[in-house]
C-alpha positions in Angstrom: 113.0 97.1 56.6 112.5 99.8 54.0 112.5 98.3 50.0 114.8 101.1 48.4 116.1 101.4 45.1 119.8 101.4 44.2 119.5 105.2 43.4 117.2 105.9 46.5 119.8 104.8 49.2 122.3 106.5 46.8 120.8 109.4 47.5 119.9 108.8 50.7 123.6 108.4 51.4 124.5 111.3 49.8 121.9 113.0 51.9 123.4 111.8 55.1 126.7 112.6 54.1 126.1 116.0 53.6 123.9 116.9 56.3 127.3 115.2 58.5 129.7 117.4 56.8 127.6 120.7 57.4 126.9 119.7 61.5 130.8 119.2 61.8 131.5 122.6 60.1 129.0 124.4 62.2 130.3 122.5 65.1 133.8 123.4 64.6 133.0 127.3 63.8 131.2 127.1 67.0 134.2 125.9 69.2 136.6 128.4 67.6 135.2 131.7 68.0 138.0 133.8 67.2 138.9 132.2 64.1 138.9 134.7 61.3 139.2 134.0 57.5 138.0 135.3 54.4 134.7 132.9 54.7 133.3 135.1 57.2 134.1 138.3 55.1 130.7 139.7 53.7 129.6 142.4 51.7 128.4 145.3 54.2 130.4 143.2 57.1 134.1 144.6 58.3 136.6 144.8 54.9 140.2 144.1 54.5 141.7 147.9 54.3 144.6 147.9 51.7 146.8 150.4 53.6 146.7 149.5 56.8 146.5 145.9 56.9 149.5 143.5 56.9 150.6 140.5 55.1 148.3 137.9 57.5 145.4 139.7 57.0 145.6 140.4 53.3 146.6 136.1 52.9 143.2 135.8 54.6 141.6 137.0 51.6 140.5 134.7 48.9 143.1 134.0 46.3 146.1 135.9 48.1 148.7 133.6 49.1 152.1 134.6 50.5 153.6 136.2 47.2 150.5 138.2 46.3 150.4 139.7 49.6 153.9 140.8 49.9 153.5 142.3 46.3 150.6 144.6 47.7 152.6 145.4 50.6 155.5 146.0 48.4 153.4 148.3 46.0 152.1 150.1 48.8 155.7 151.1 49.7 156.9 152.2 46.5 153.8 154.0 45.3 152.5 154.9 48.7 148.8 153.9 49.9 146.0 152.9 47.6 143.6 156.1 46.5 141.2 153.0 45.4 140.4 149.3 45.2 140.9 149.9 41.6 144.8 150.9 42.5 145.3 146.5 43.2 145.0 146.2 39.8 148.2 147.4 39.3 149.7 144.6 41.4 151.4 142.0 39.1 149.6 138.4 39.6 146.2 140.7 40.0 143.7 139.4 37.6 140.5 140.8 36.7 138.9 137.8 37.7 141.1 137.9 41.3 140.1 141.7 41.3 135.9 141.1 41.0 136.7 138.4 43.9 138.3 140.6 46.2 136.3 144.1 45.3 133.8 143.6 48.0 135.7 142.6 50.3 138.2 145.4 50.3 139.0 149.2 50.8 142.0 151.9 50.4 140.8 154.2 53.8 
């Protein structure tokens, strides 16, 4: 029916497979309302407070896993809250590059 190159229907494929992966994604985000994870975190949108939140919301950032976030919680009991975002740099397995991910989607209220 259609005289395609090898690297047309490649592409073509490709194309398709994408376009499948992105309507299943949407699809899914749209049955589960209420789900909440650091994807939907945006500059300007609602930030992860460093004092006040707990260890499931601070493991919904990117890059926090179980350890880093009971390390924050820890530092924020012995040192008492964060004055600043800048403060997290303190924690041990904090990385500048971990740091610049995280800095807009933070705050010490």
């Amino acid at each position: 029916m259609f005289d395609l190159t090898t690297q047309e229907r490649k592409a073509l494929i490709f194309l398709l497979a994408a376009a499948s992966i992105g309507f299943a994604f949407d699809l899914f985000s749209k049955s589960n309302p209420g789900l909440k994870s650091w994807a939907s975190l945006r500059p300007g949108s609602k930030t992860v407070d460093l004092n006040s939140s707990g260890k499931k919301e601070l493991m919904a950032l990117p890059g926090i896993g179980e350890k880093l976030a009971l390390r924050i919680l820890e530092h924020r009991s012995e040192n008492g809250n964060f004055t600043s975002i800048d403060e997290l740099k303190e924690v041990k397995g904090i990385t500048e590059y971990r740091y610049r991910r995280l800095c807009d989607l933070i705050c010490a209220q």
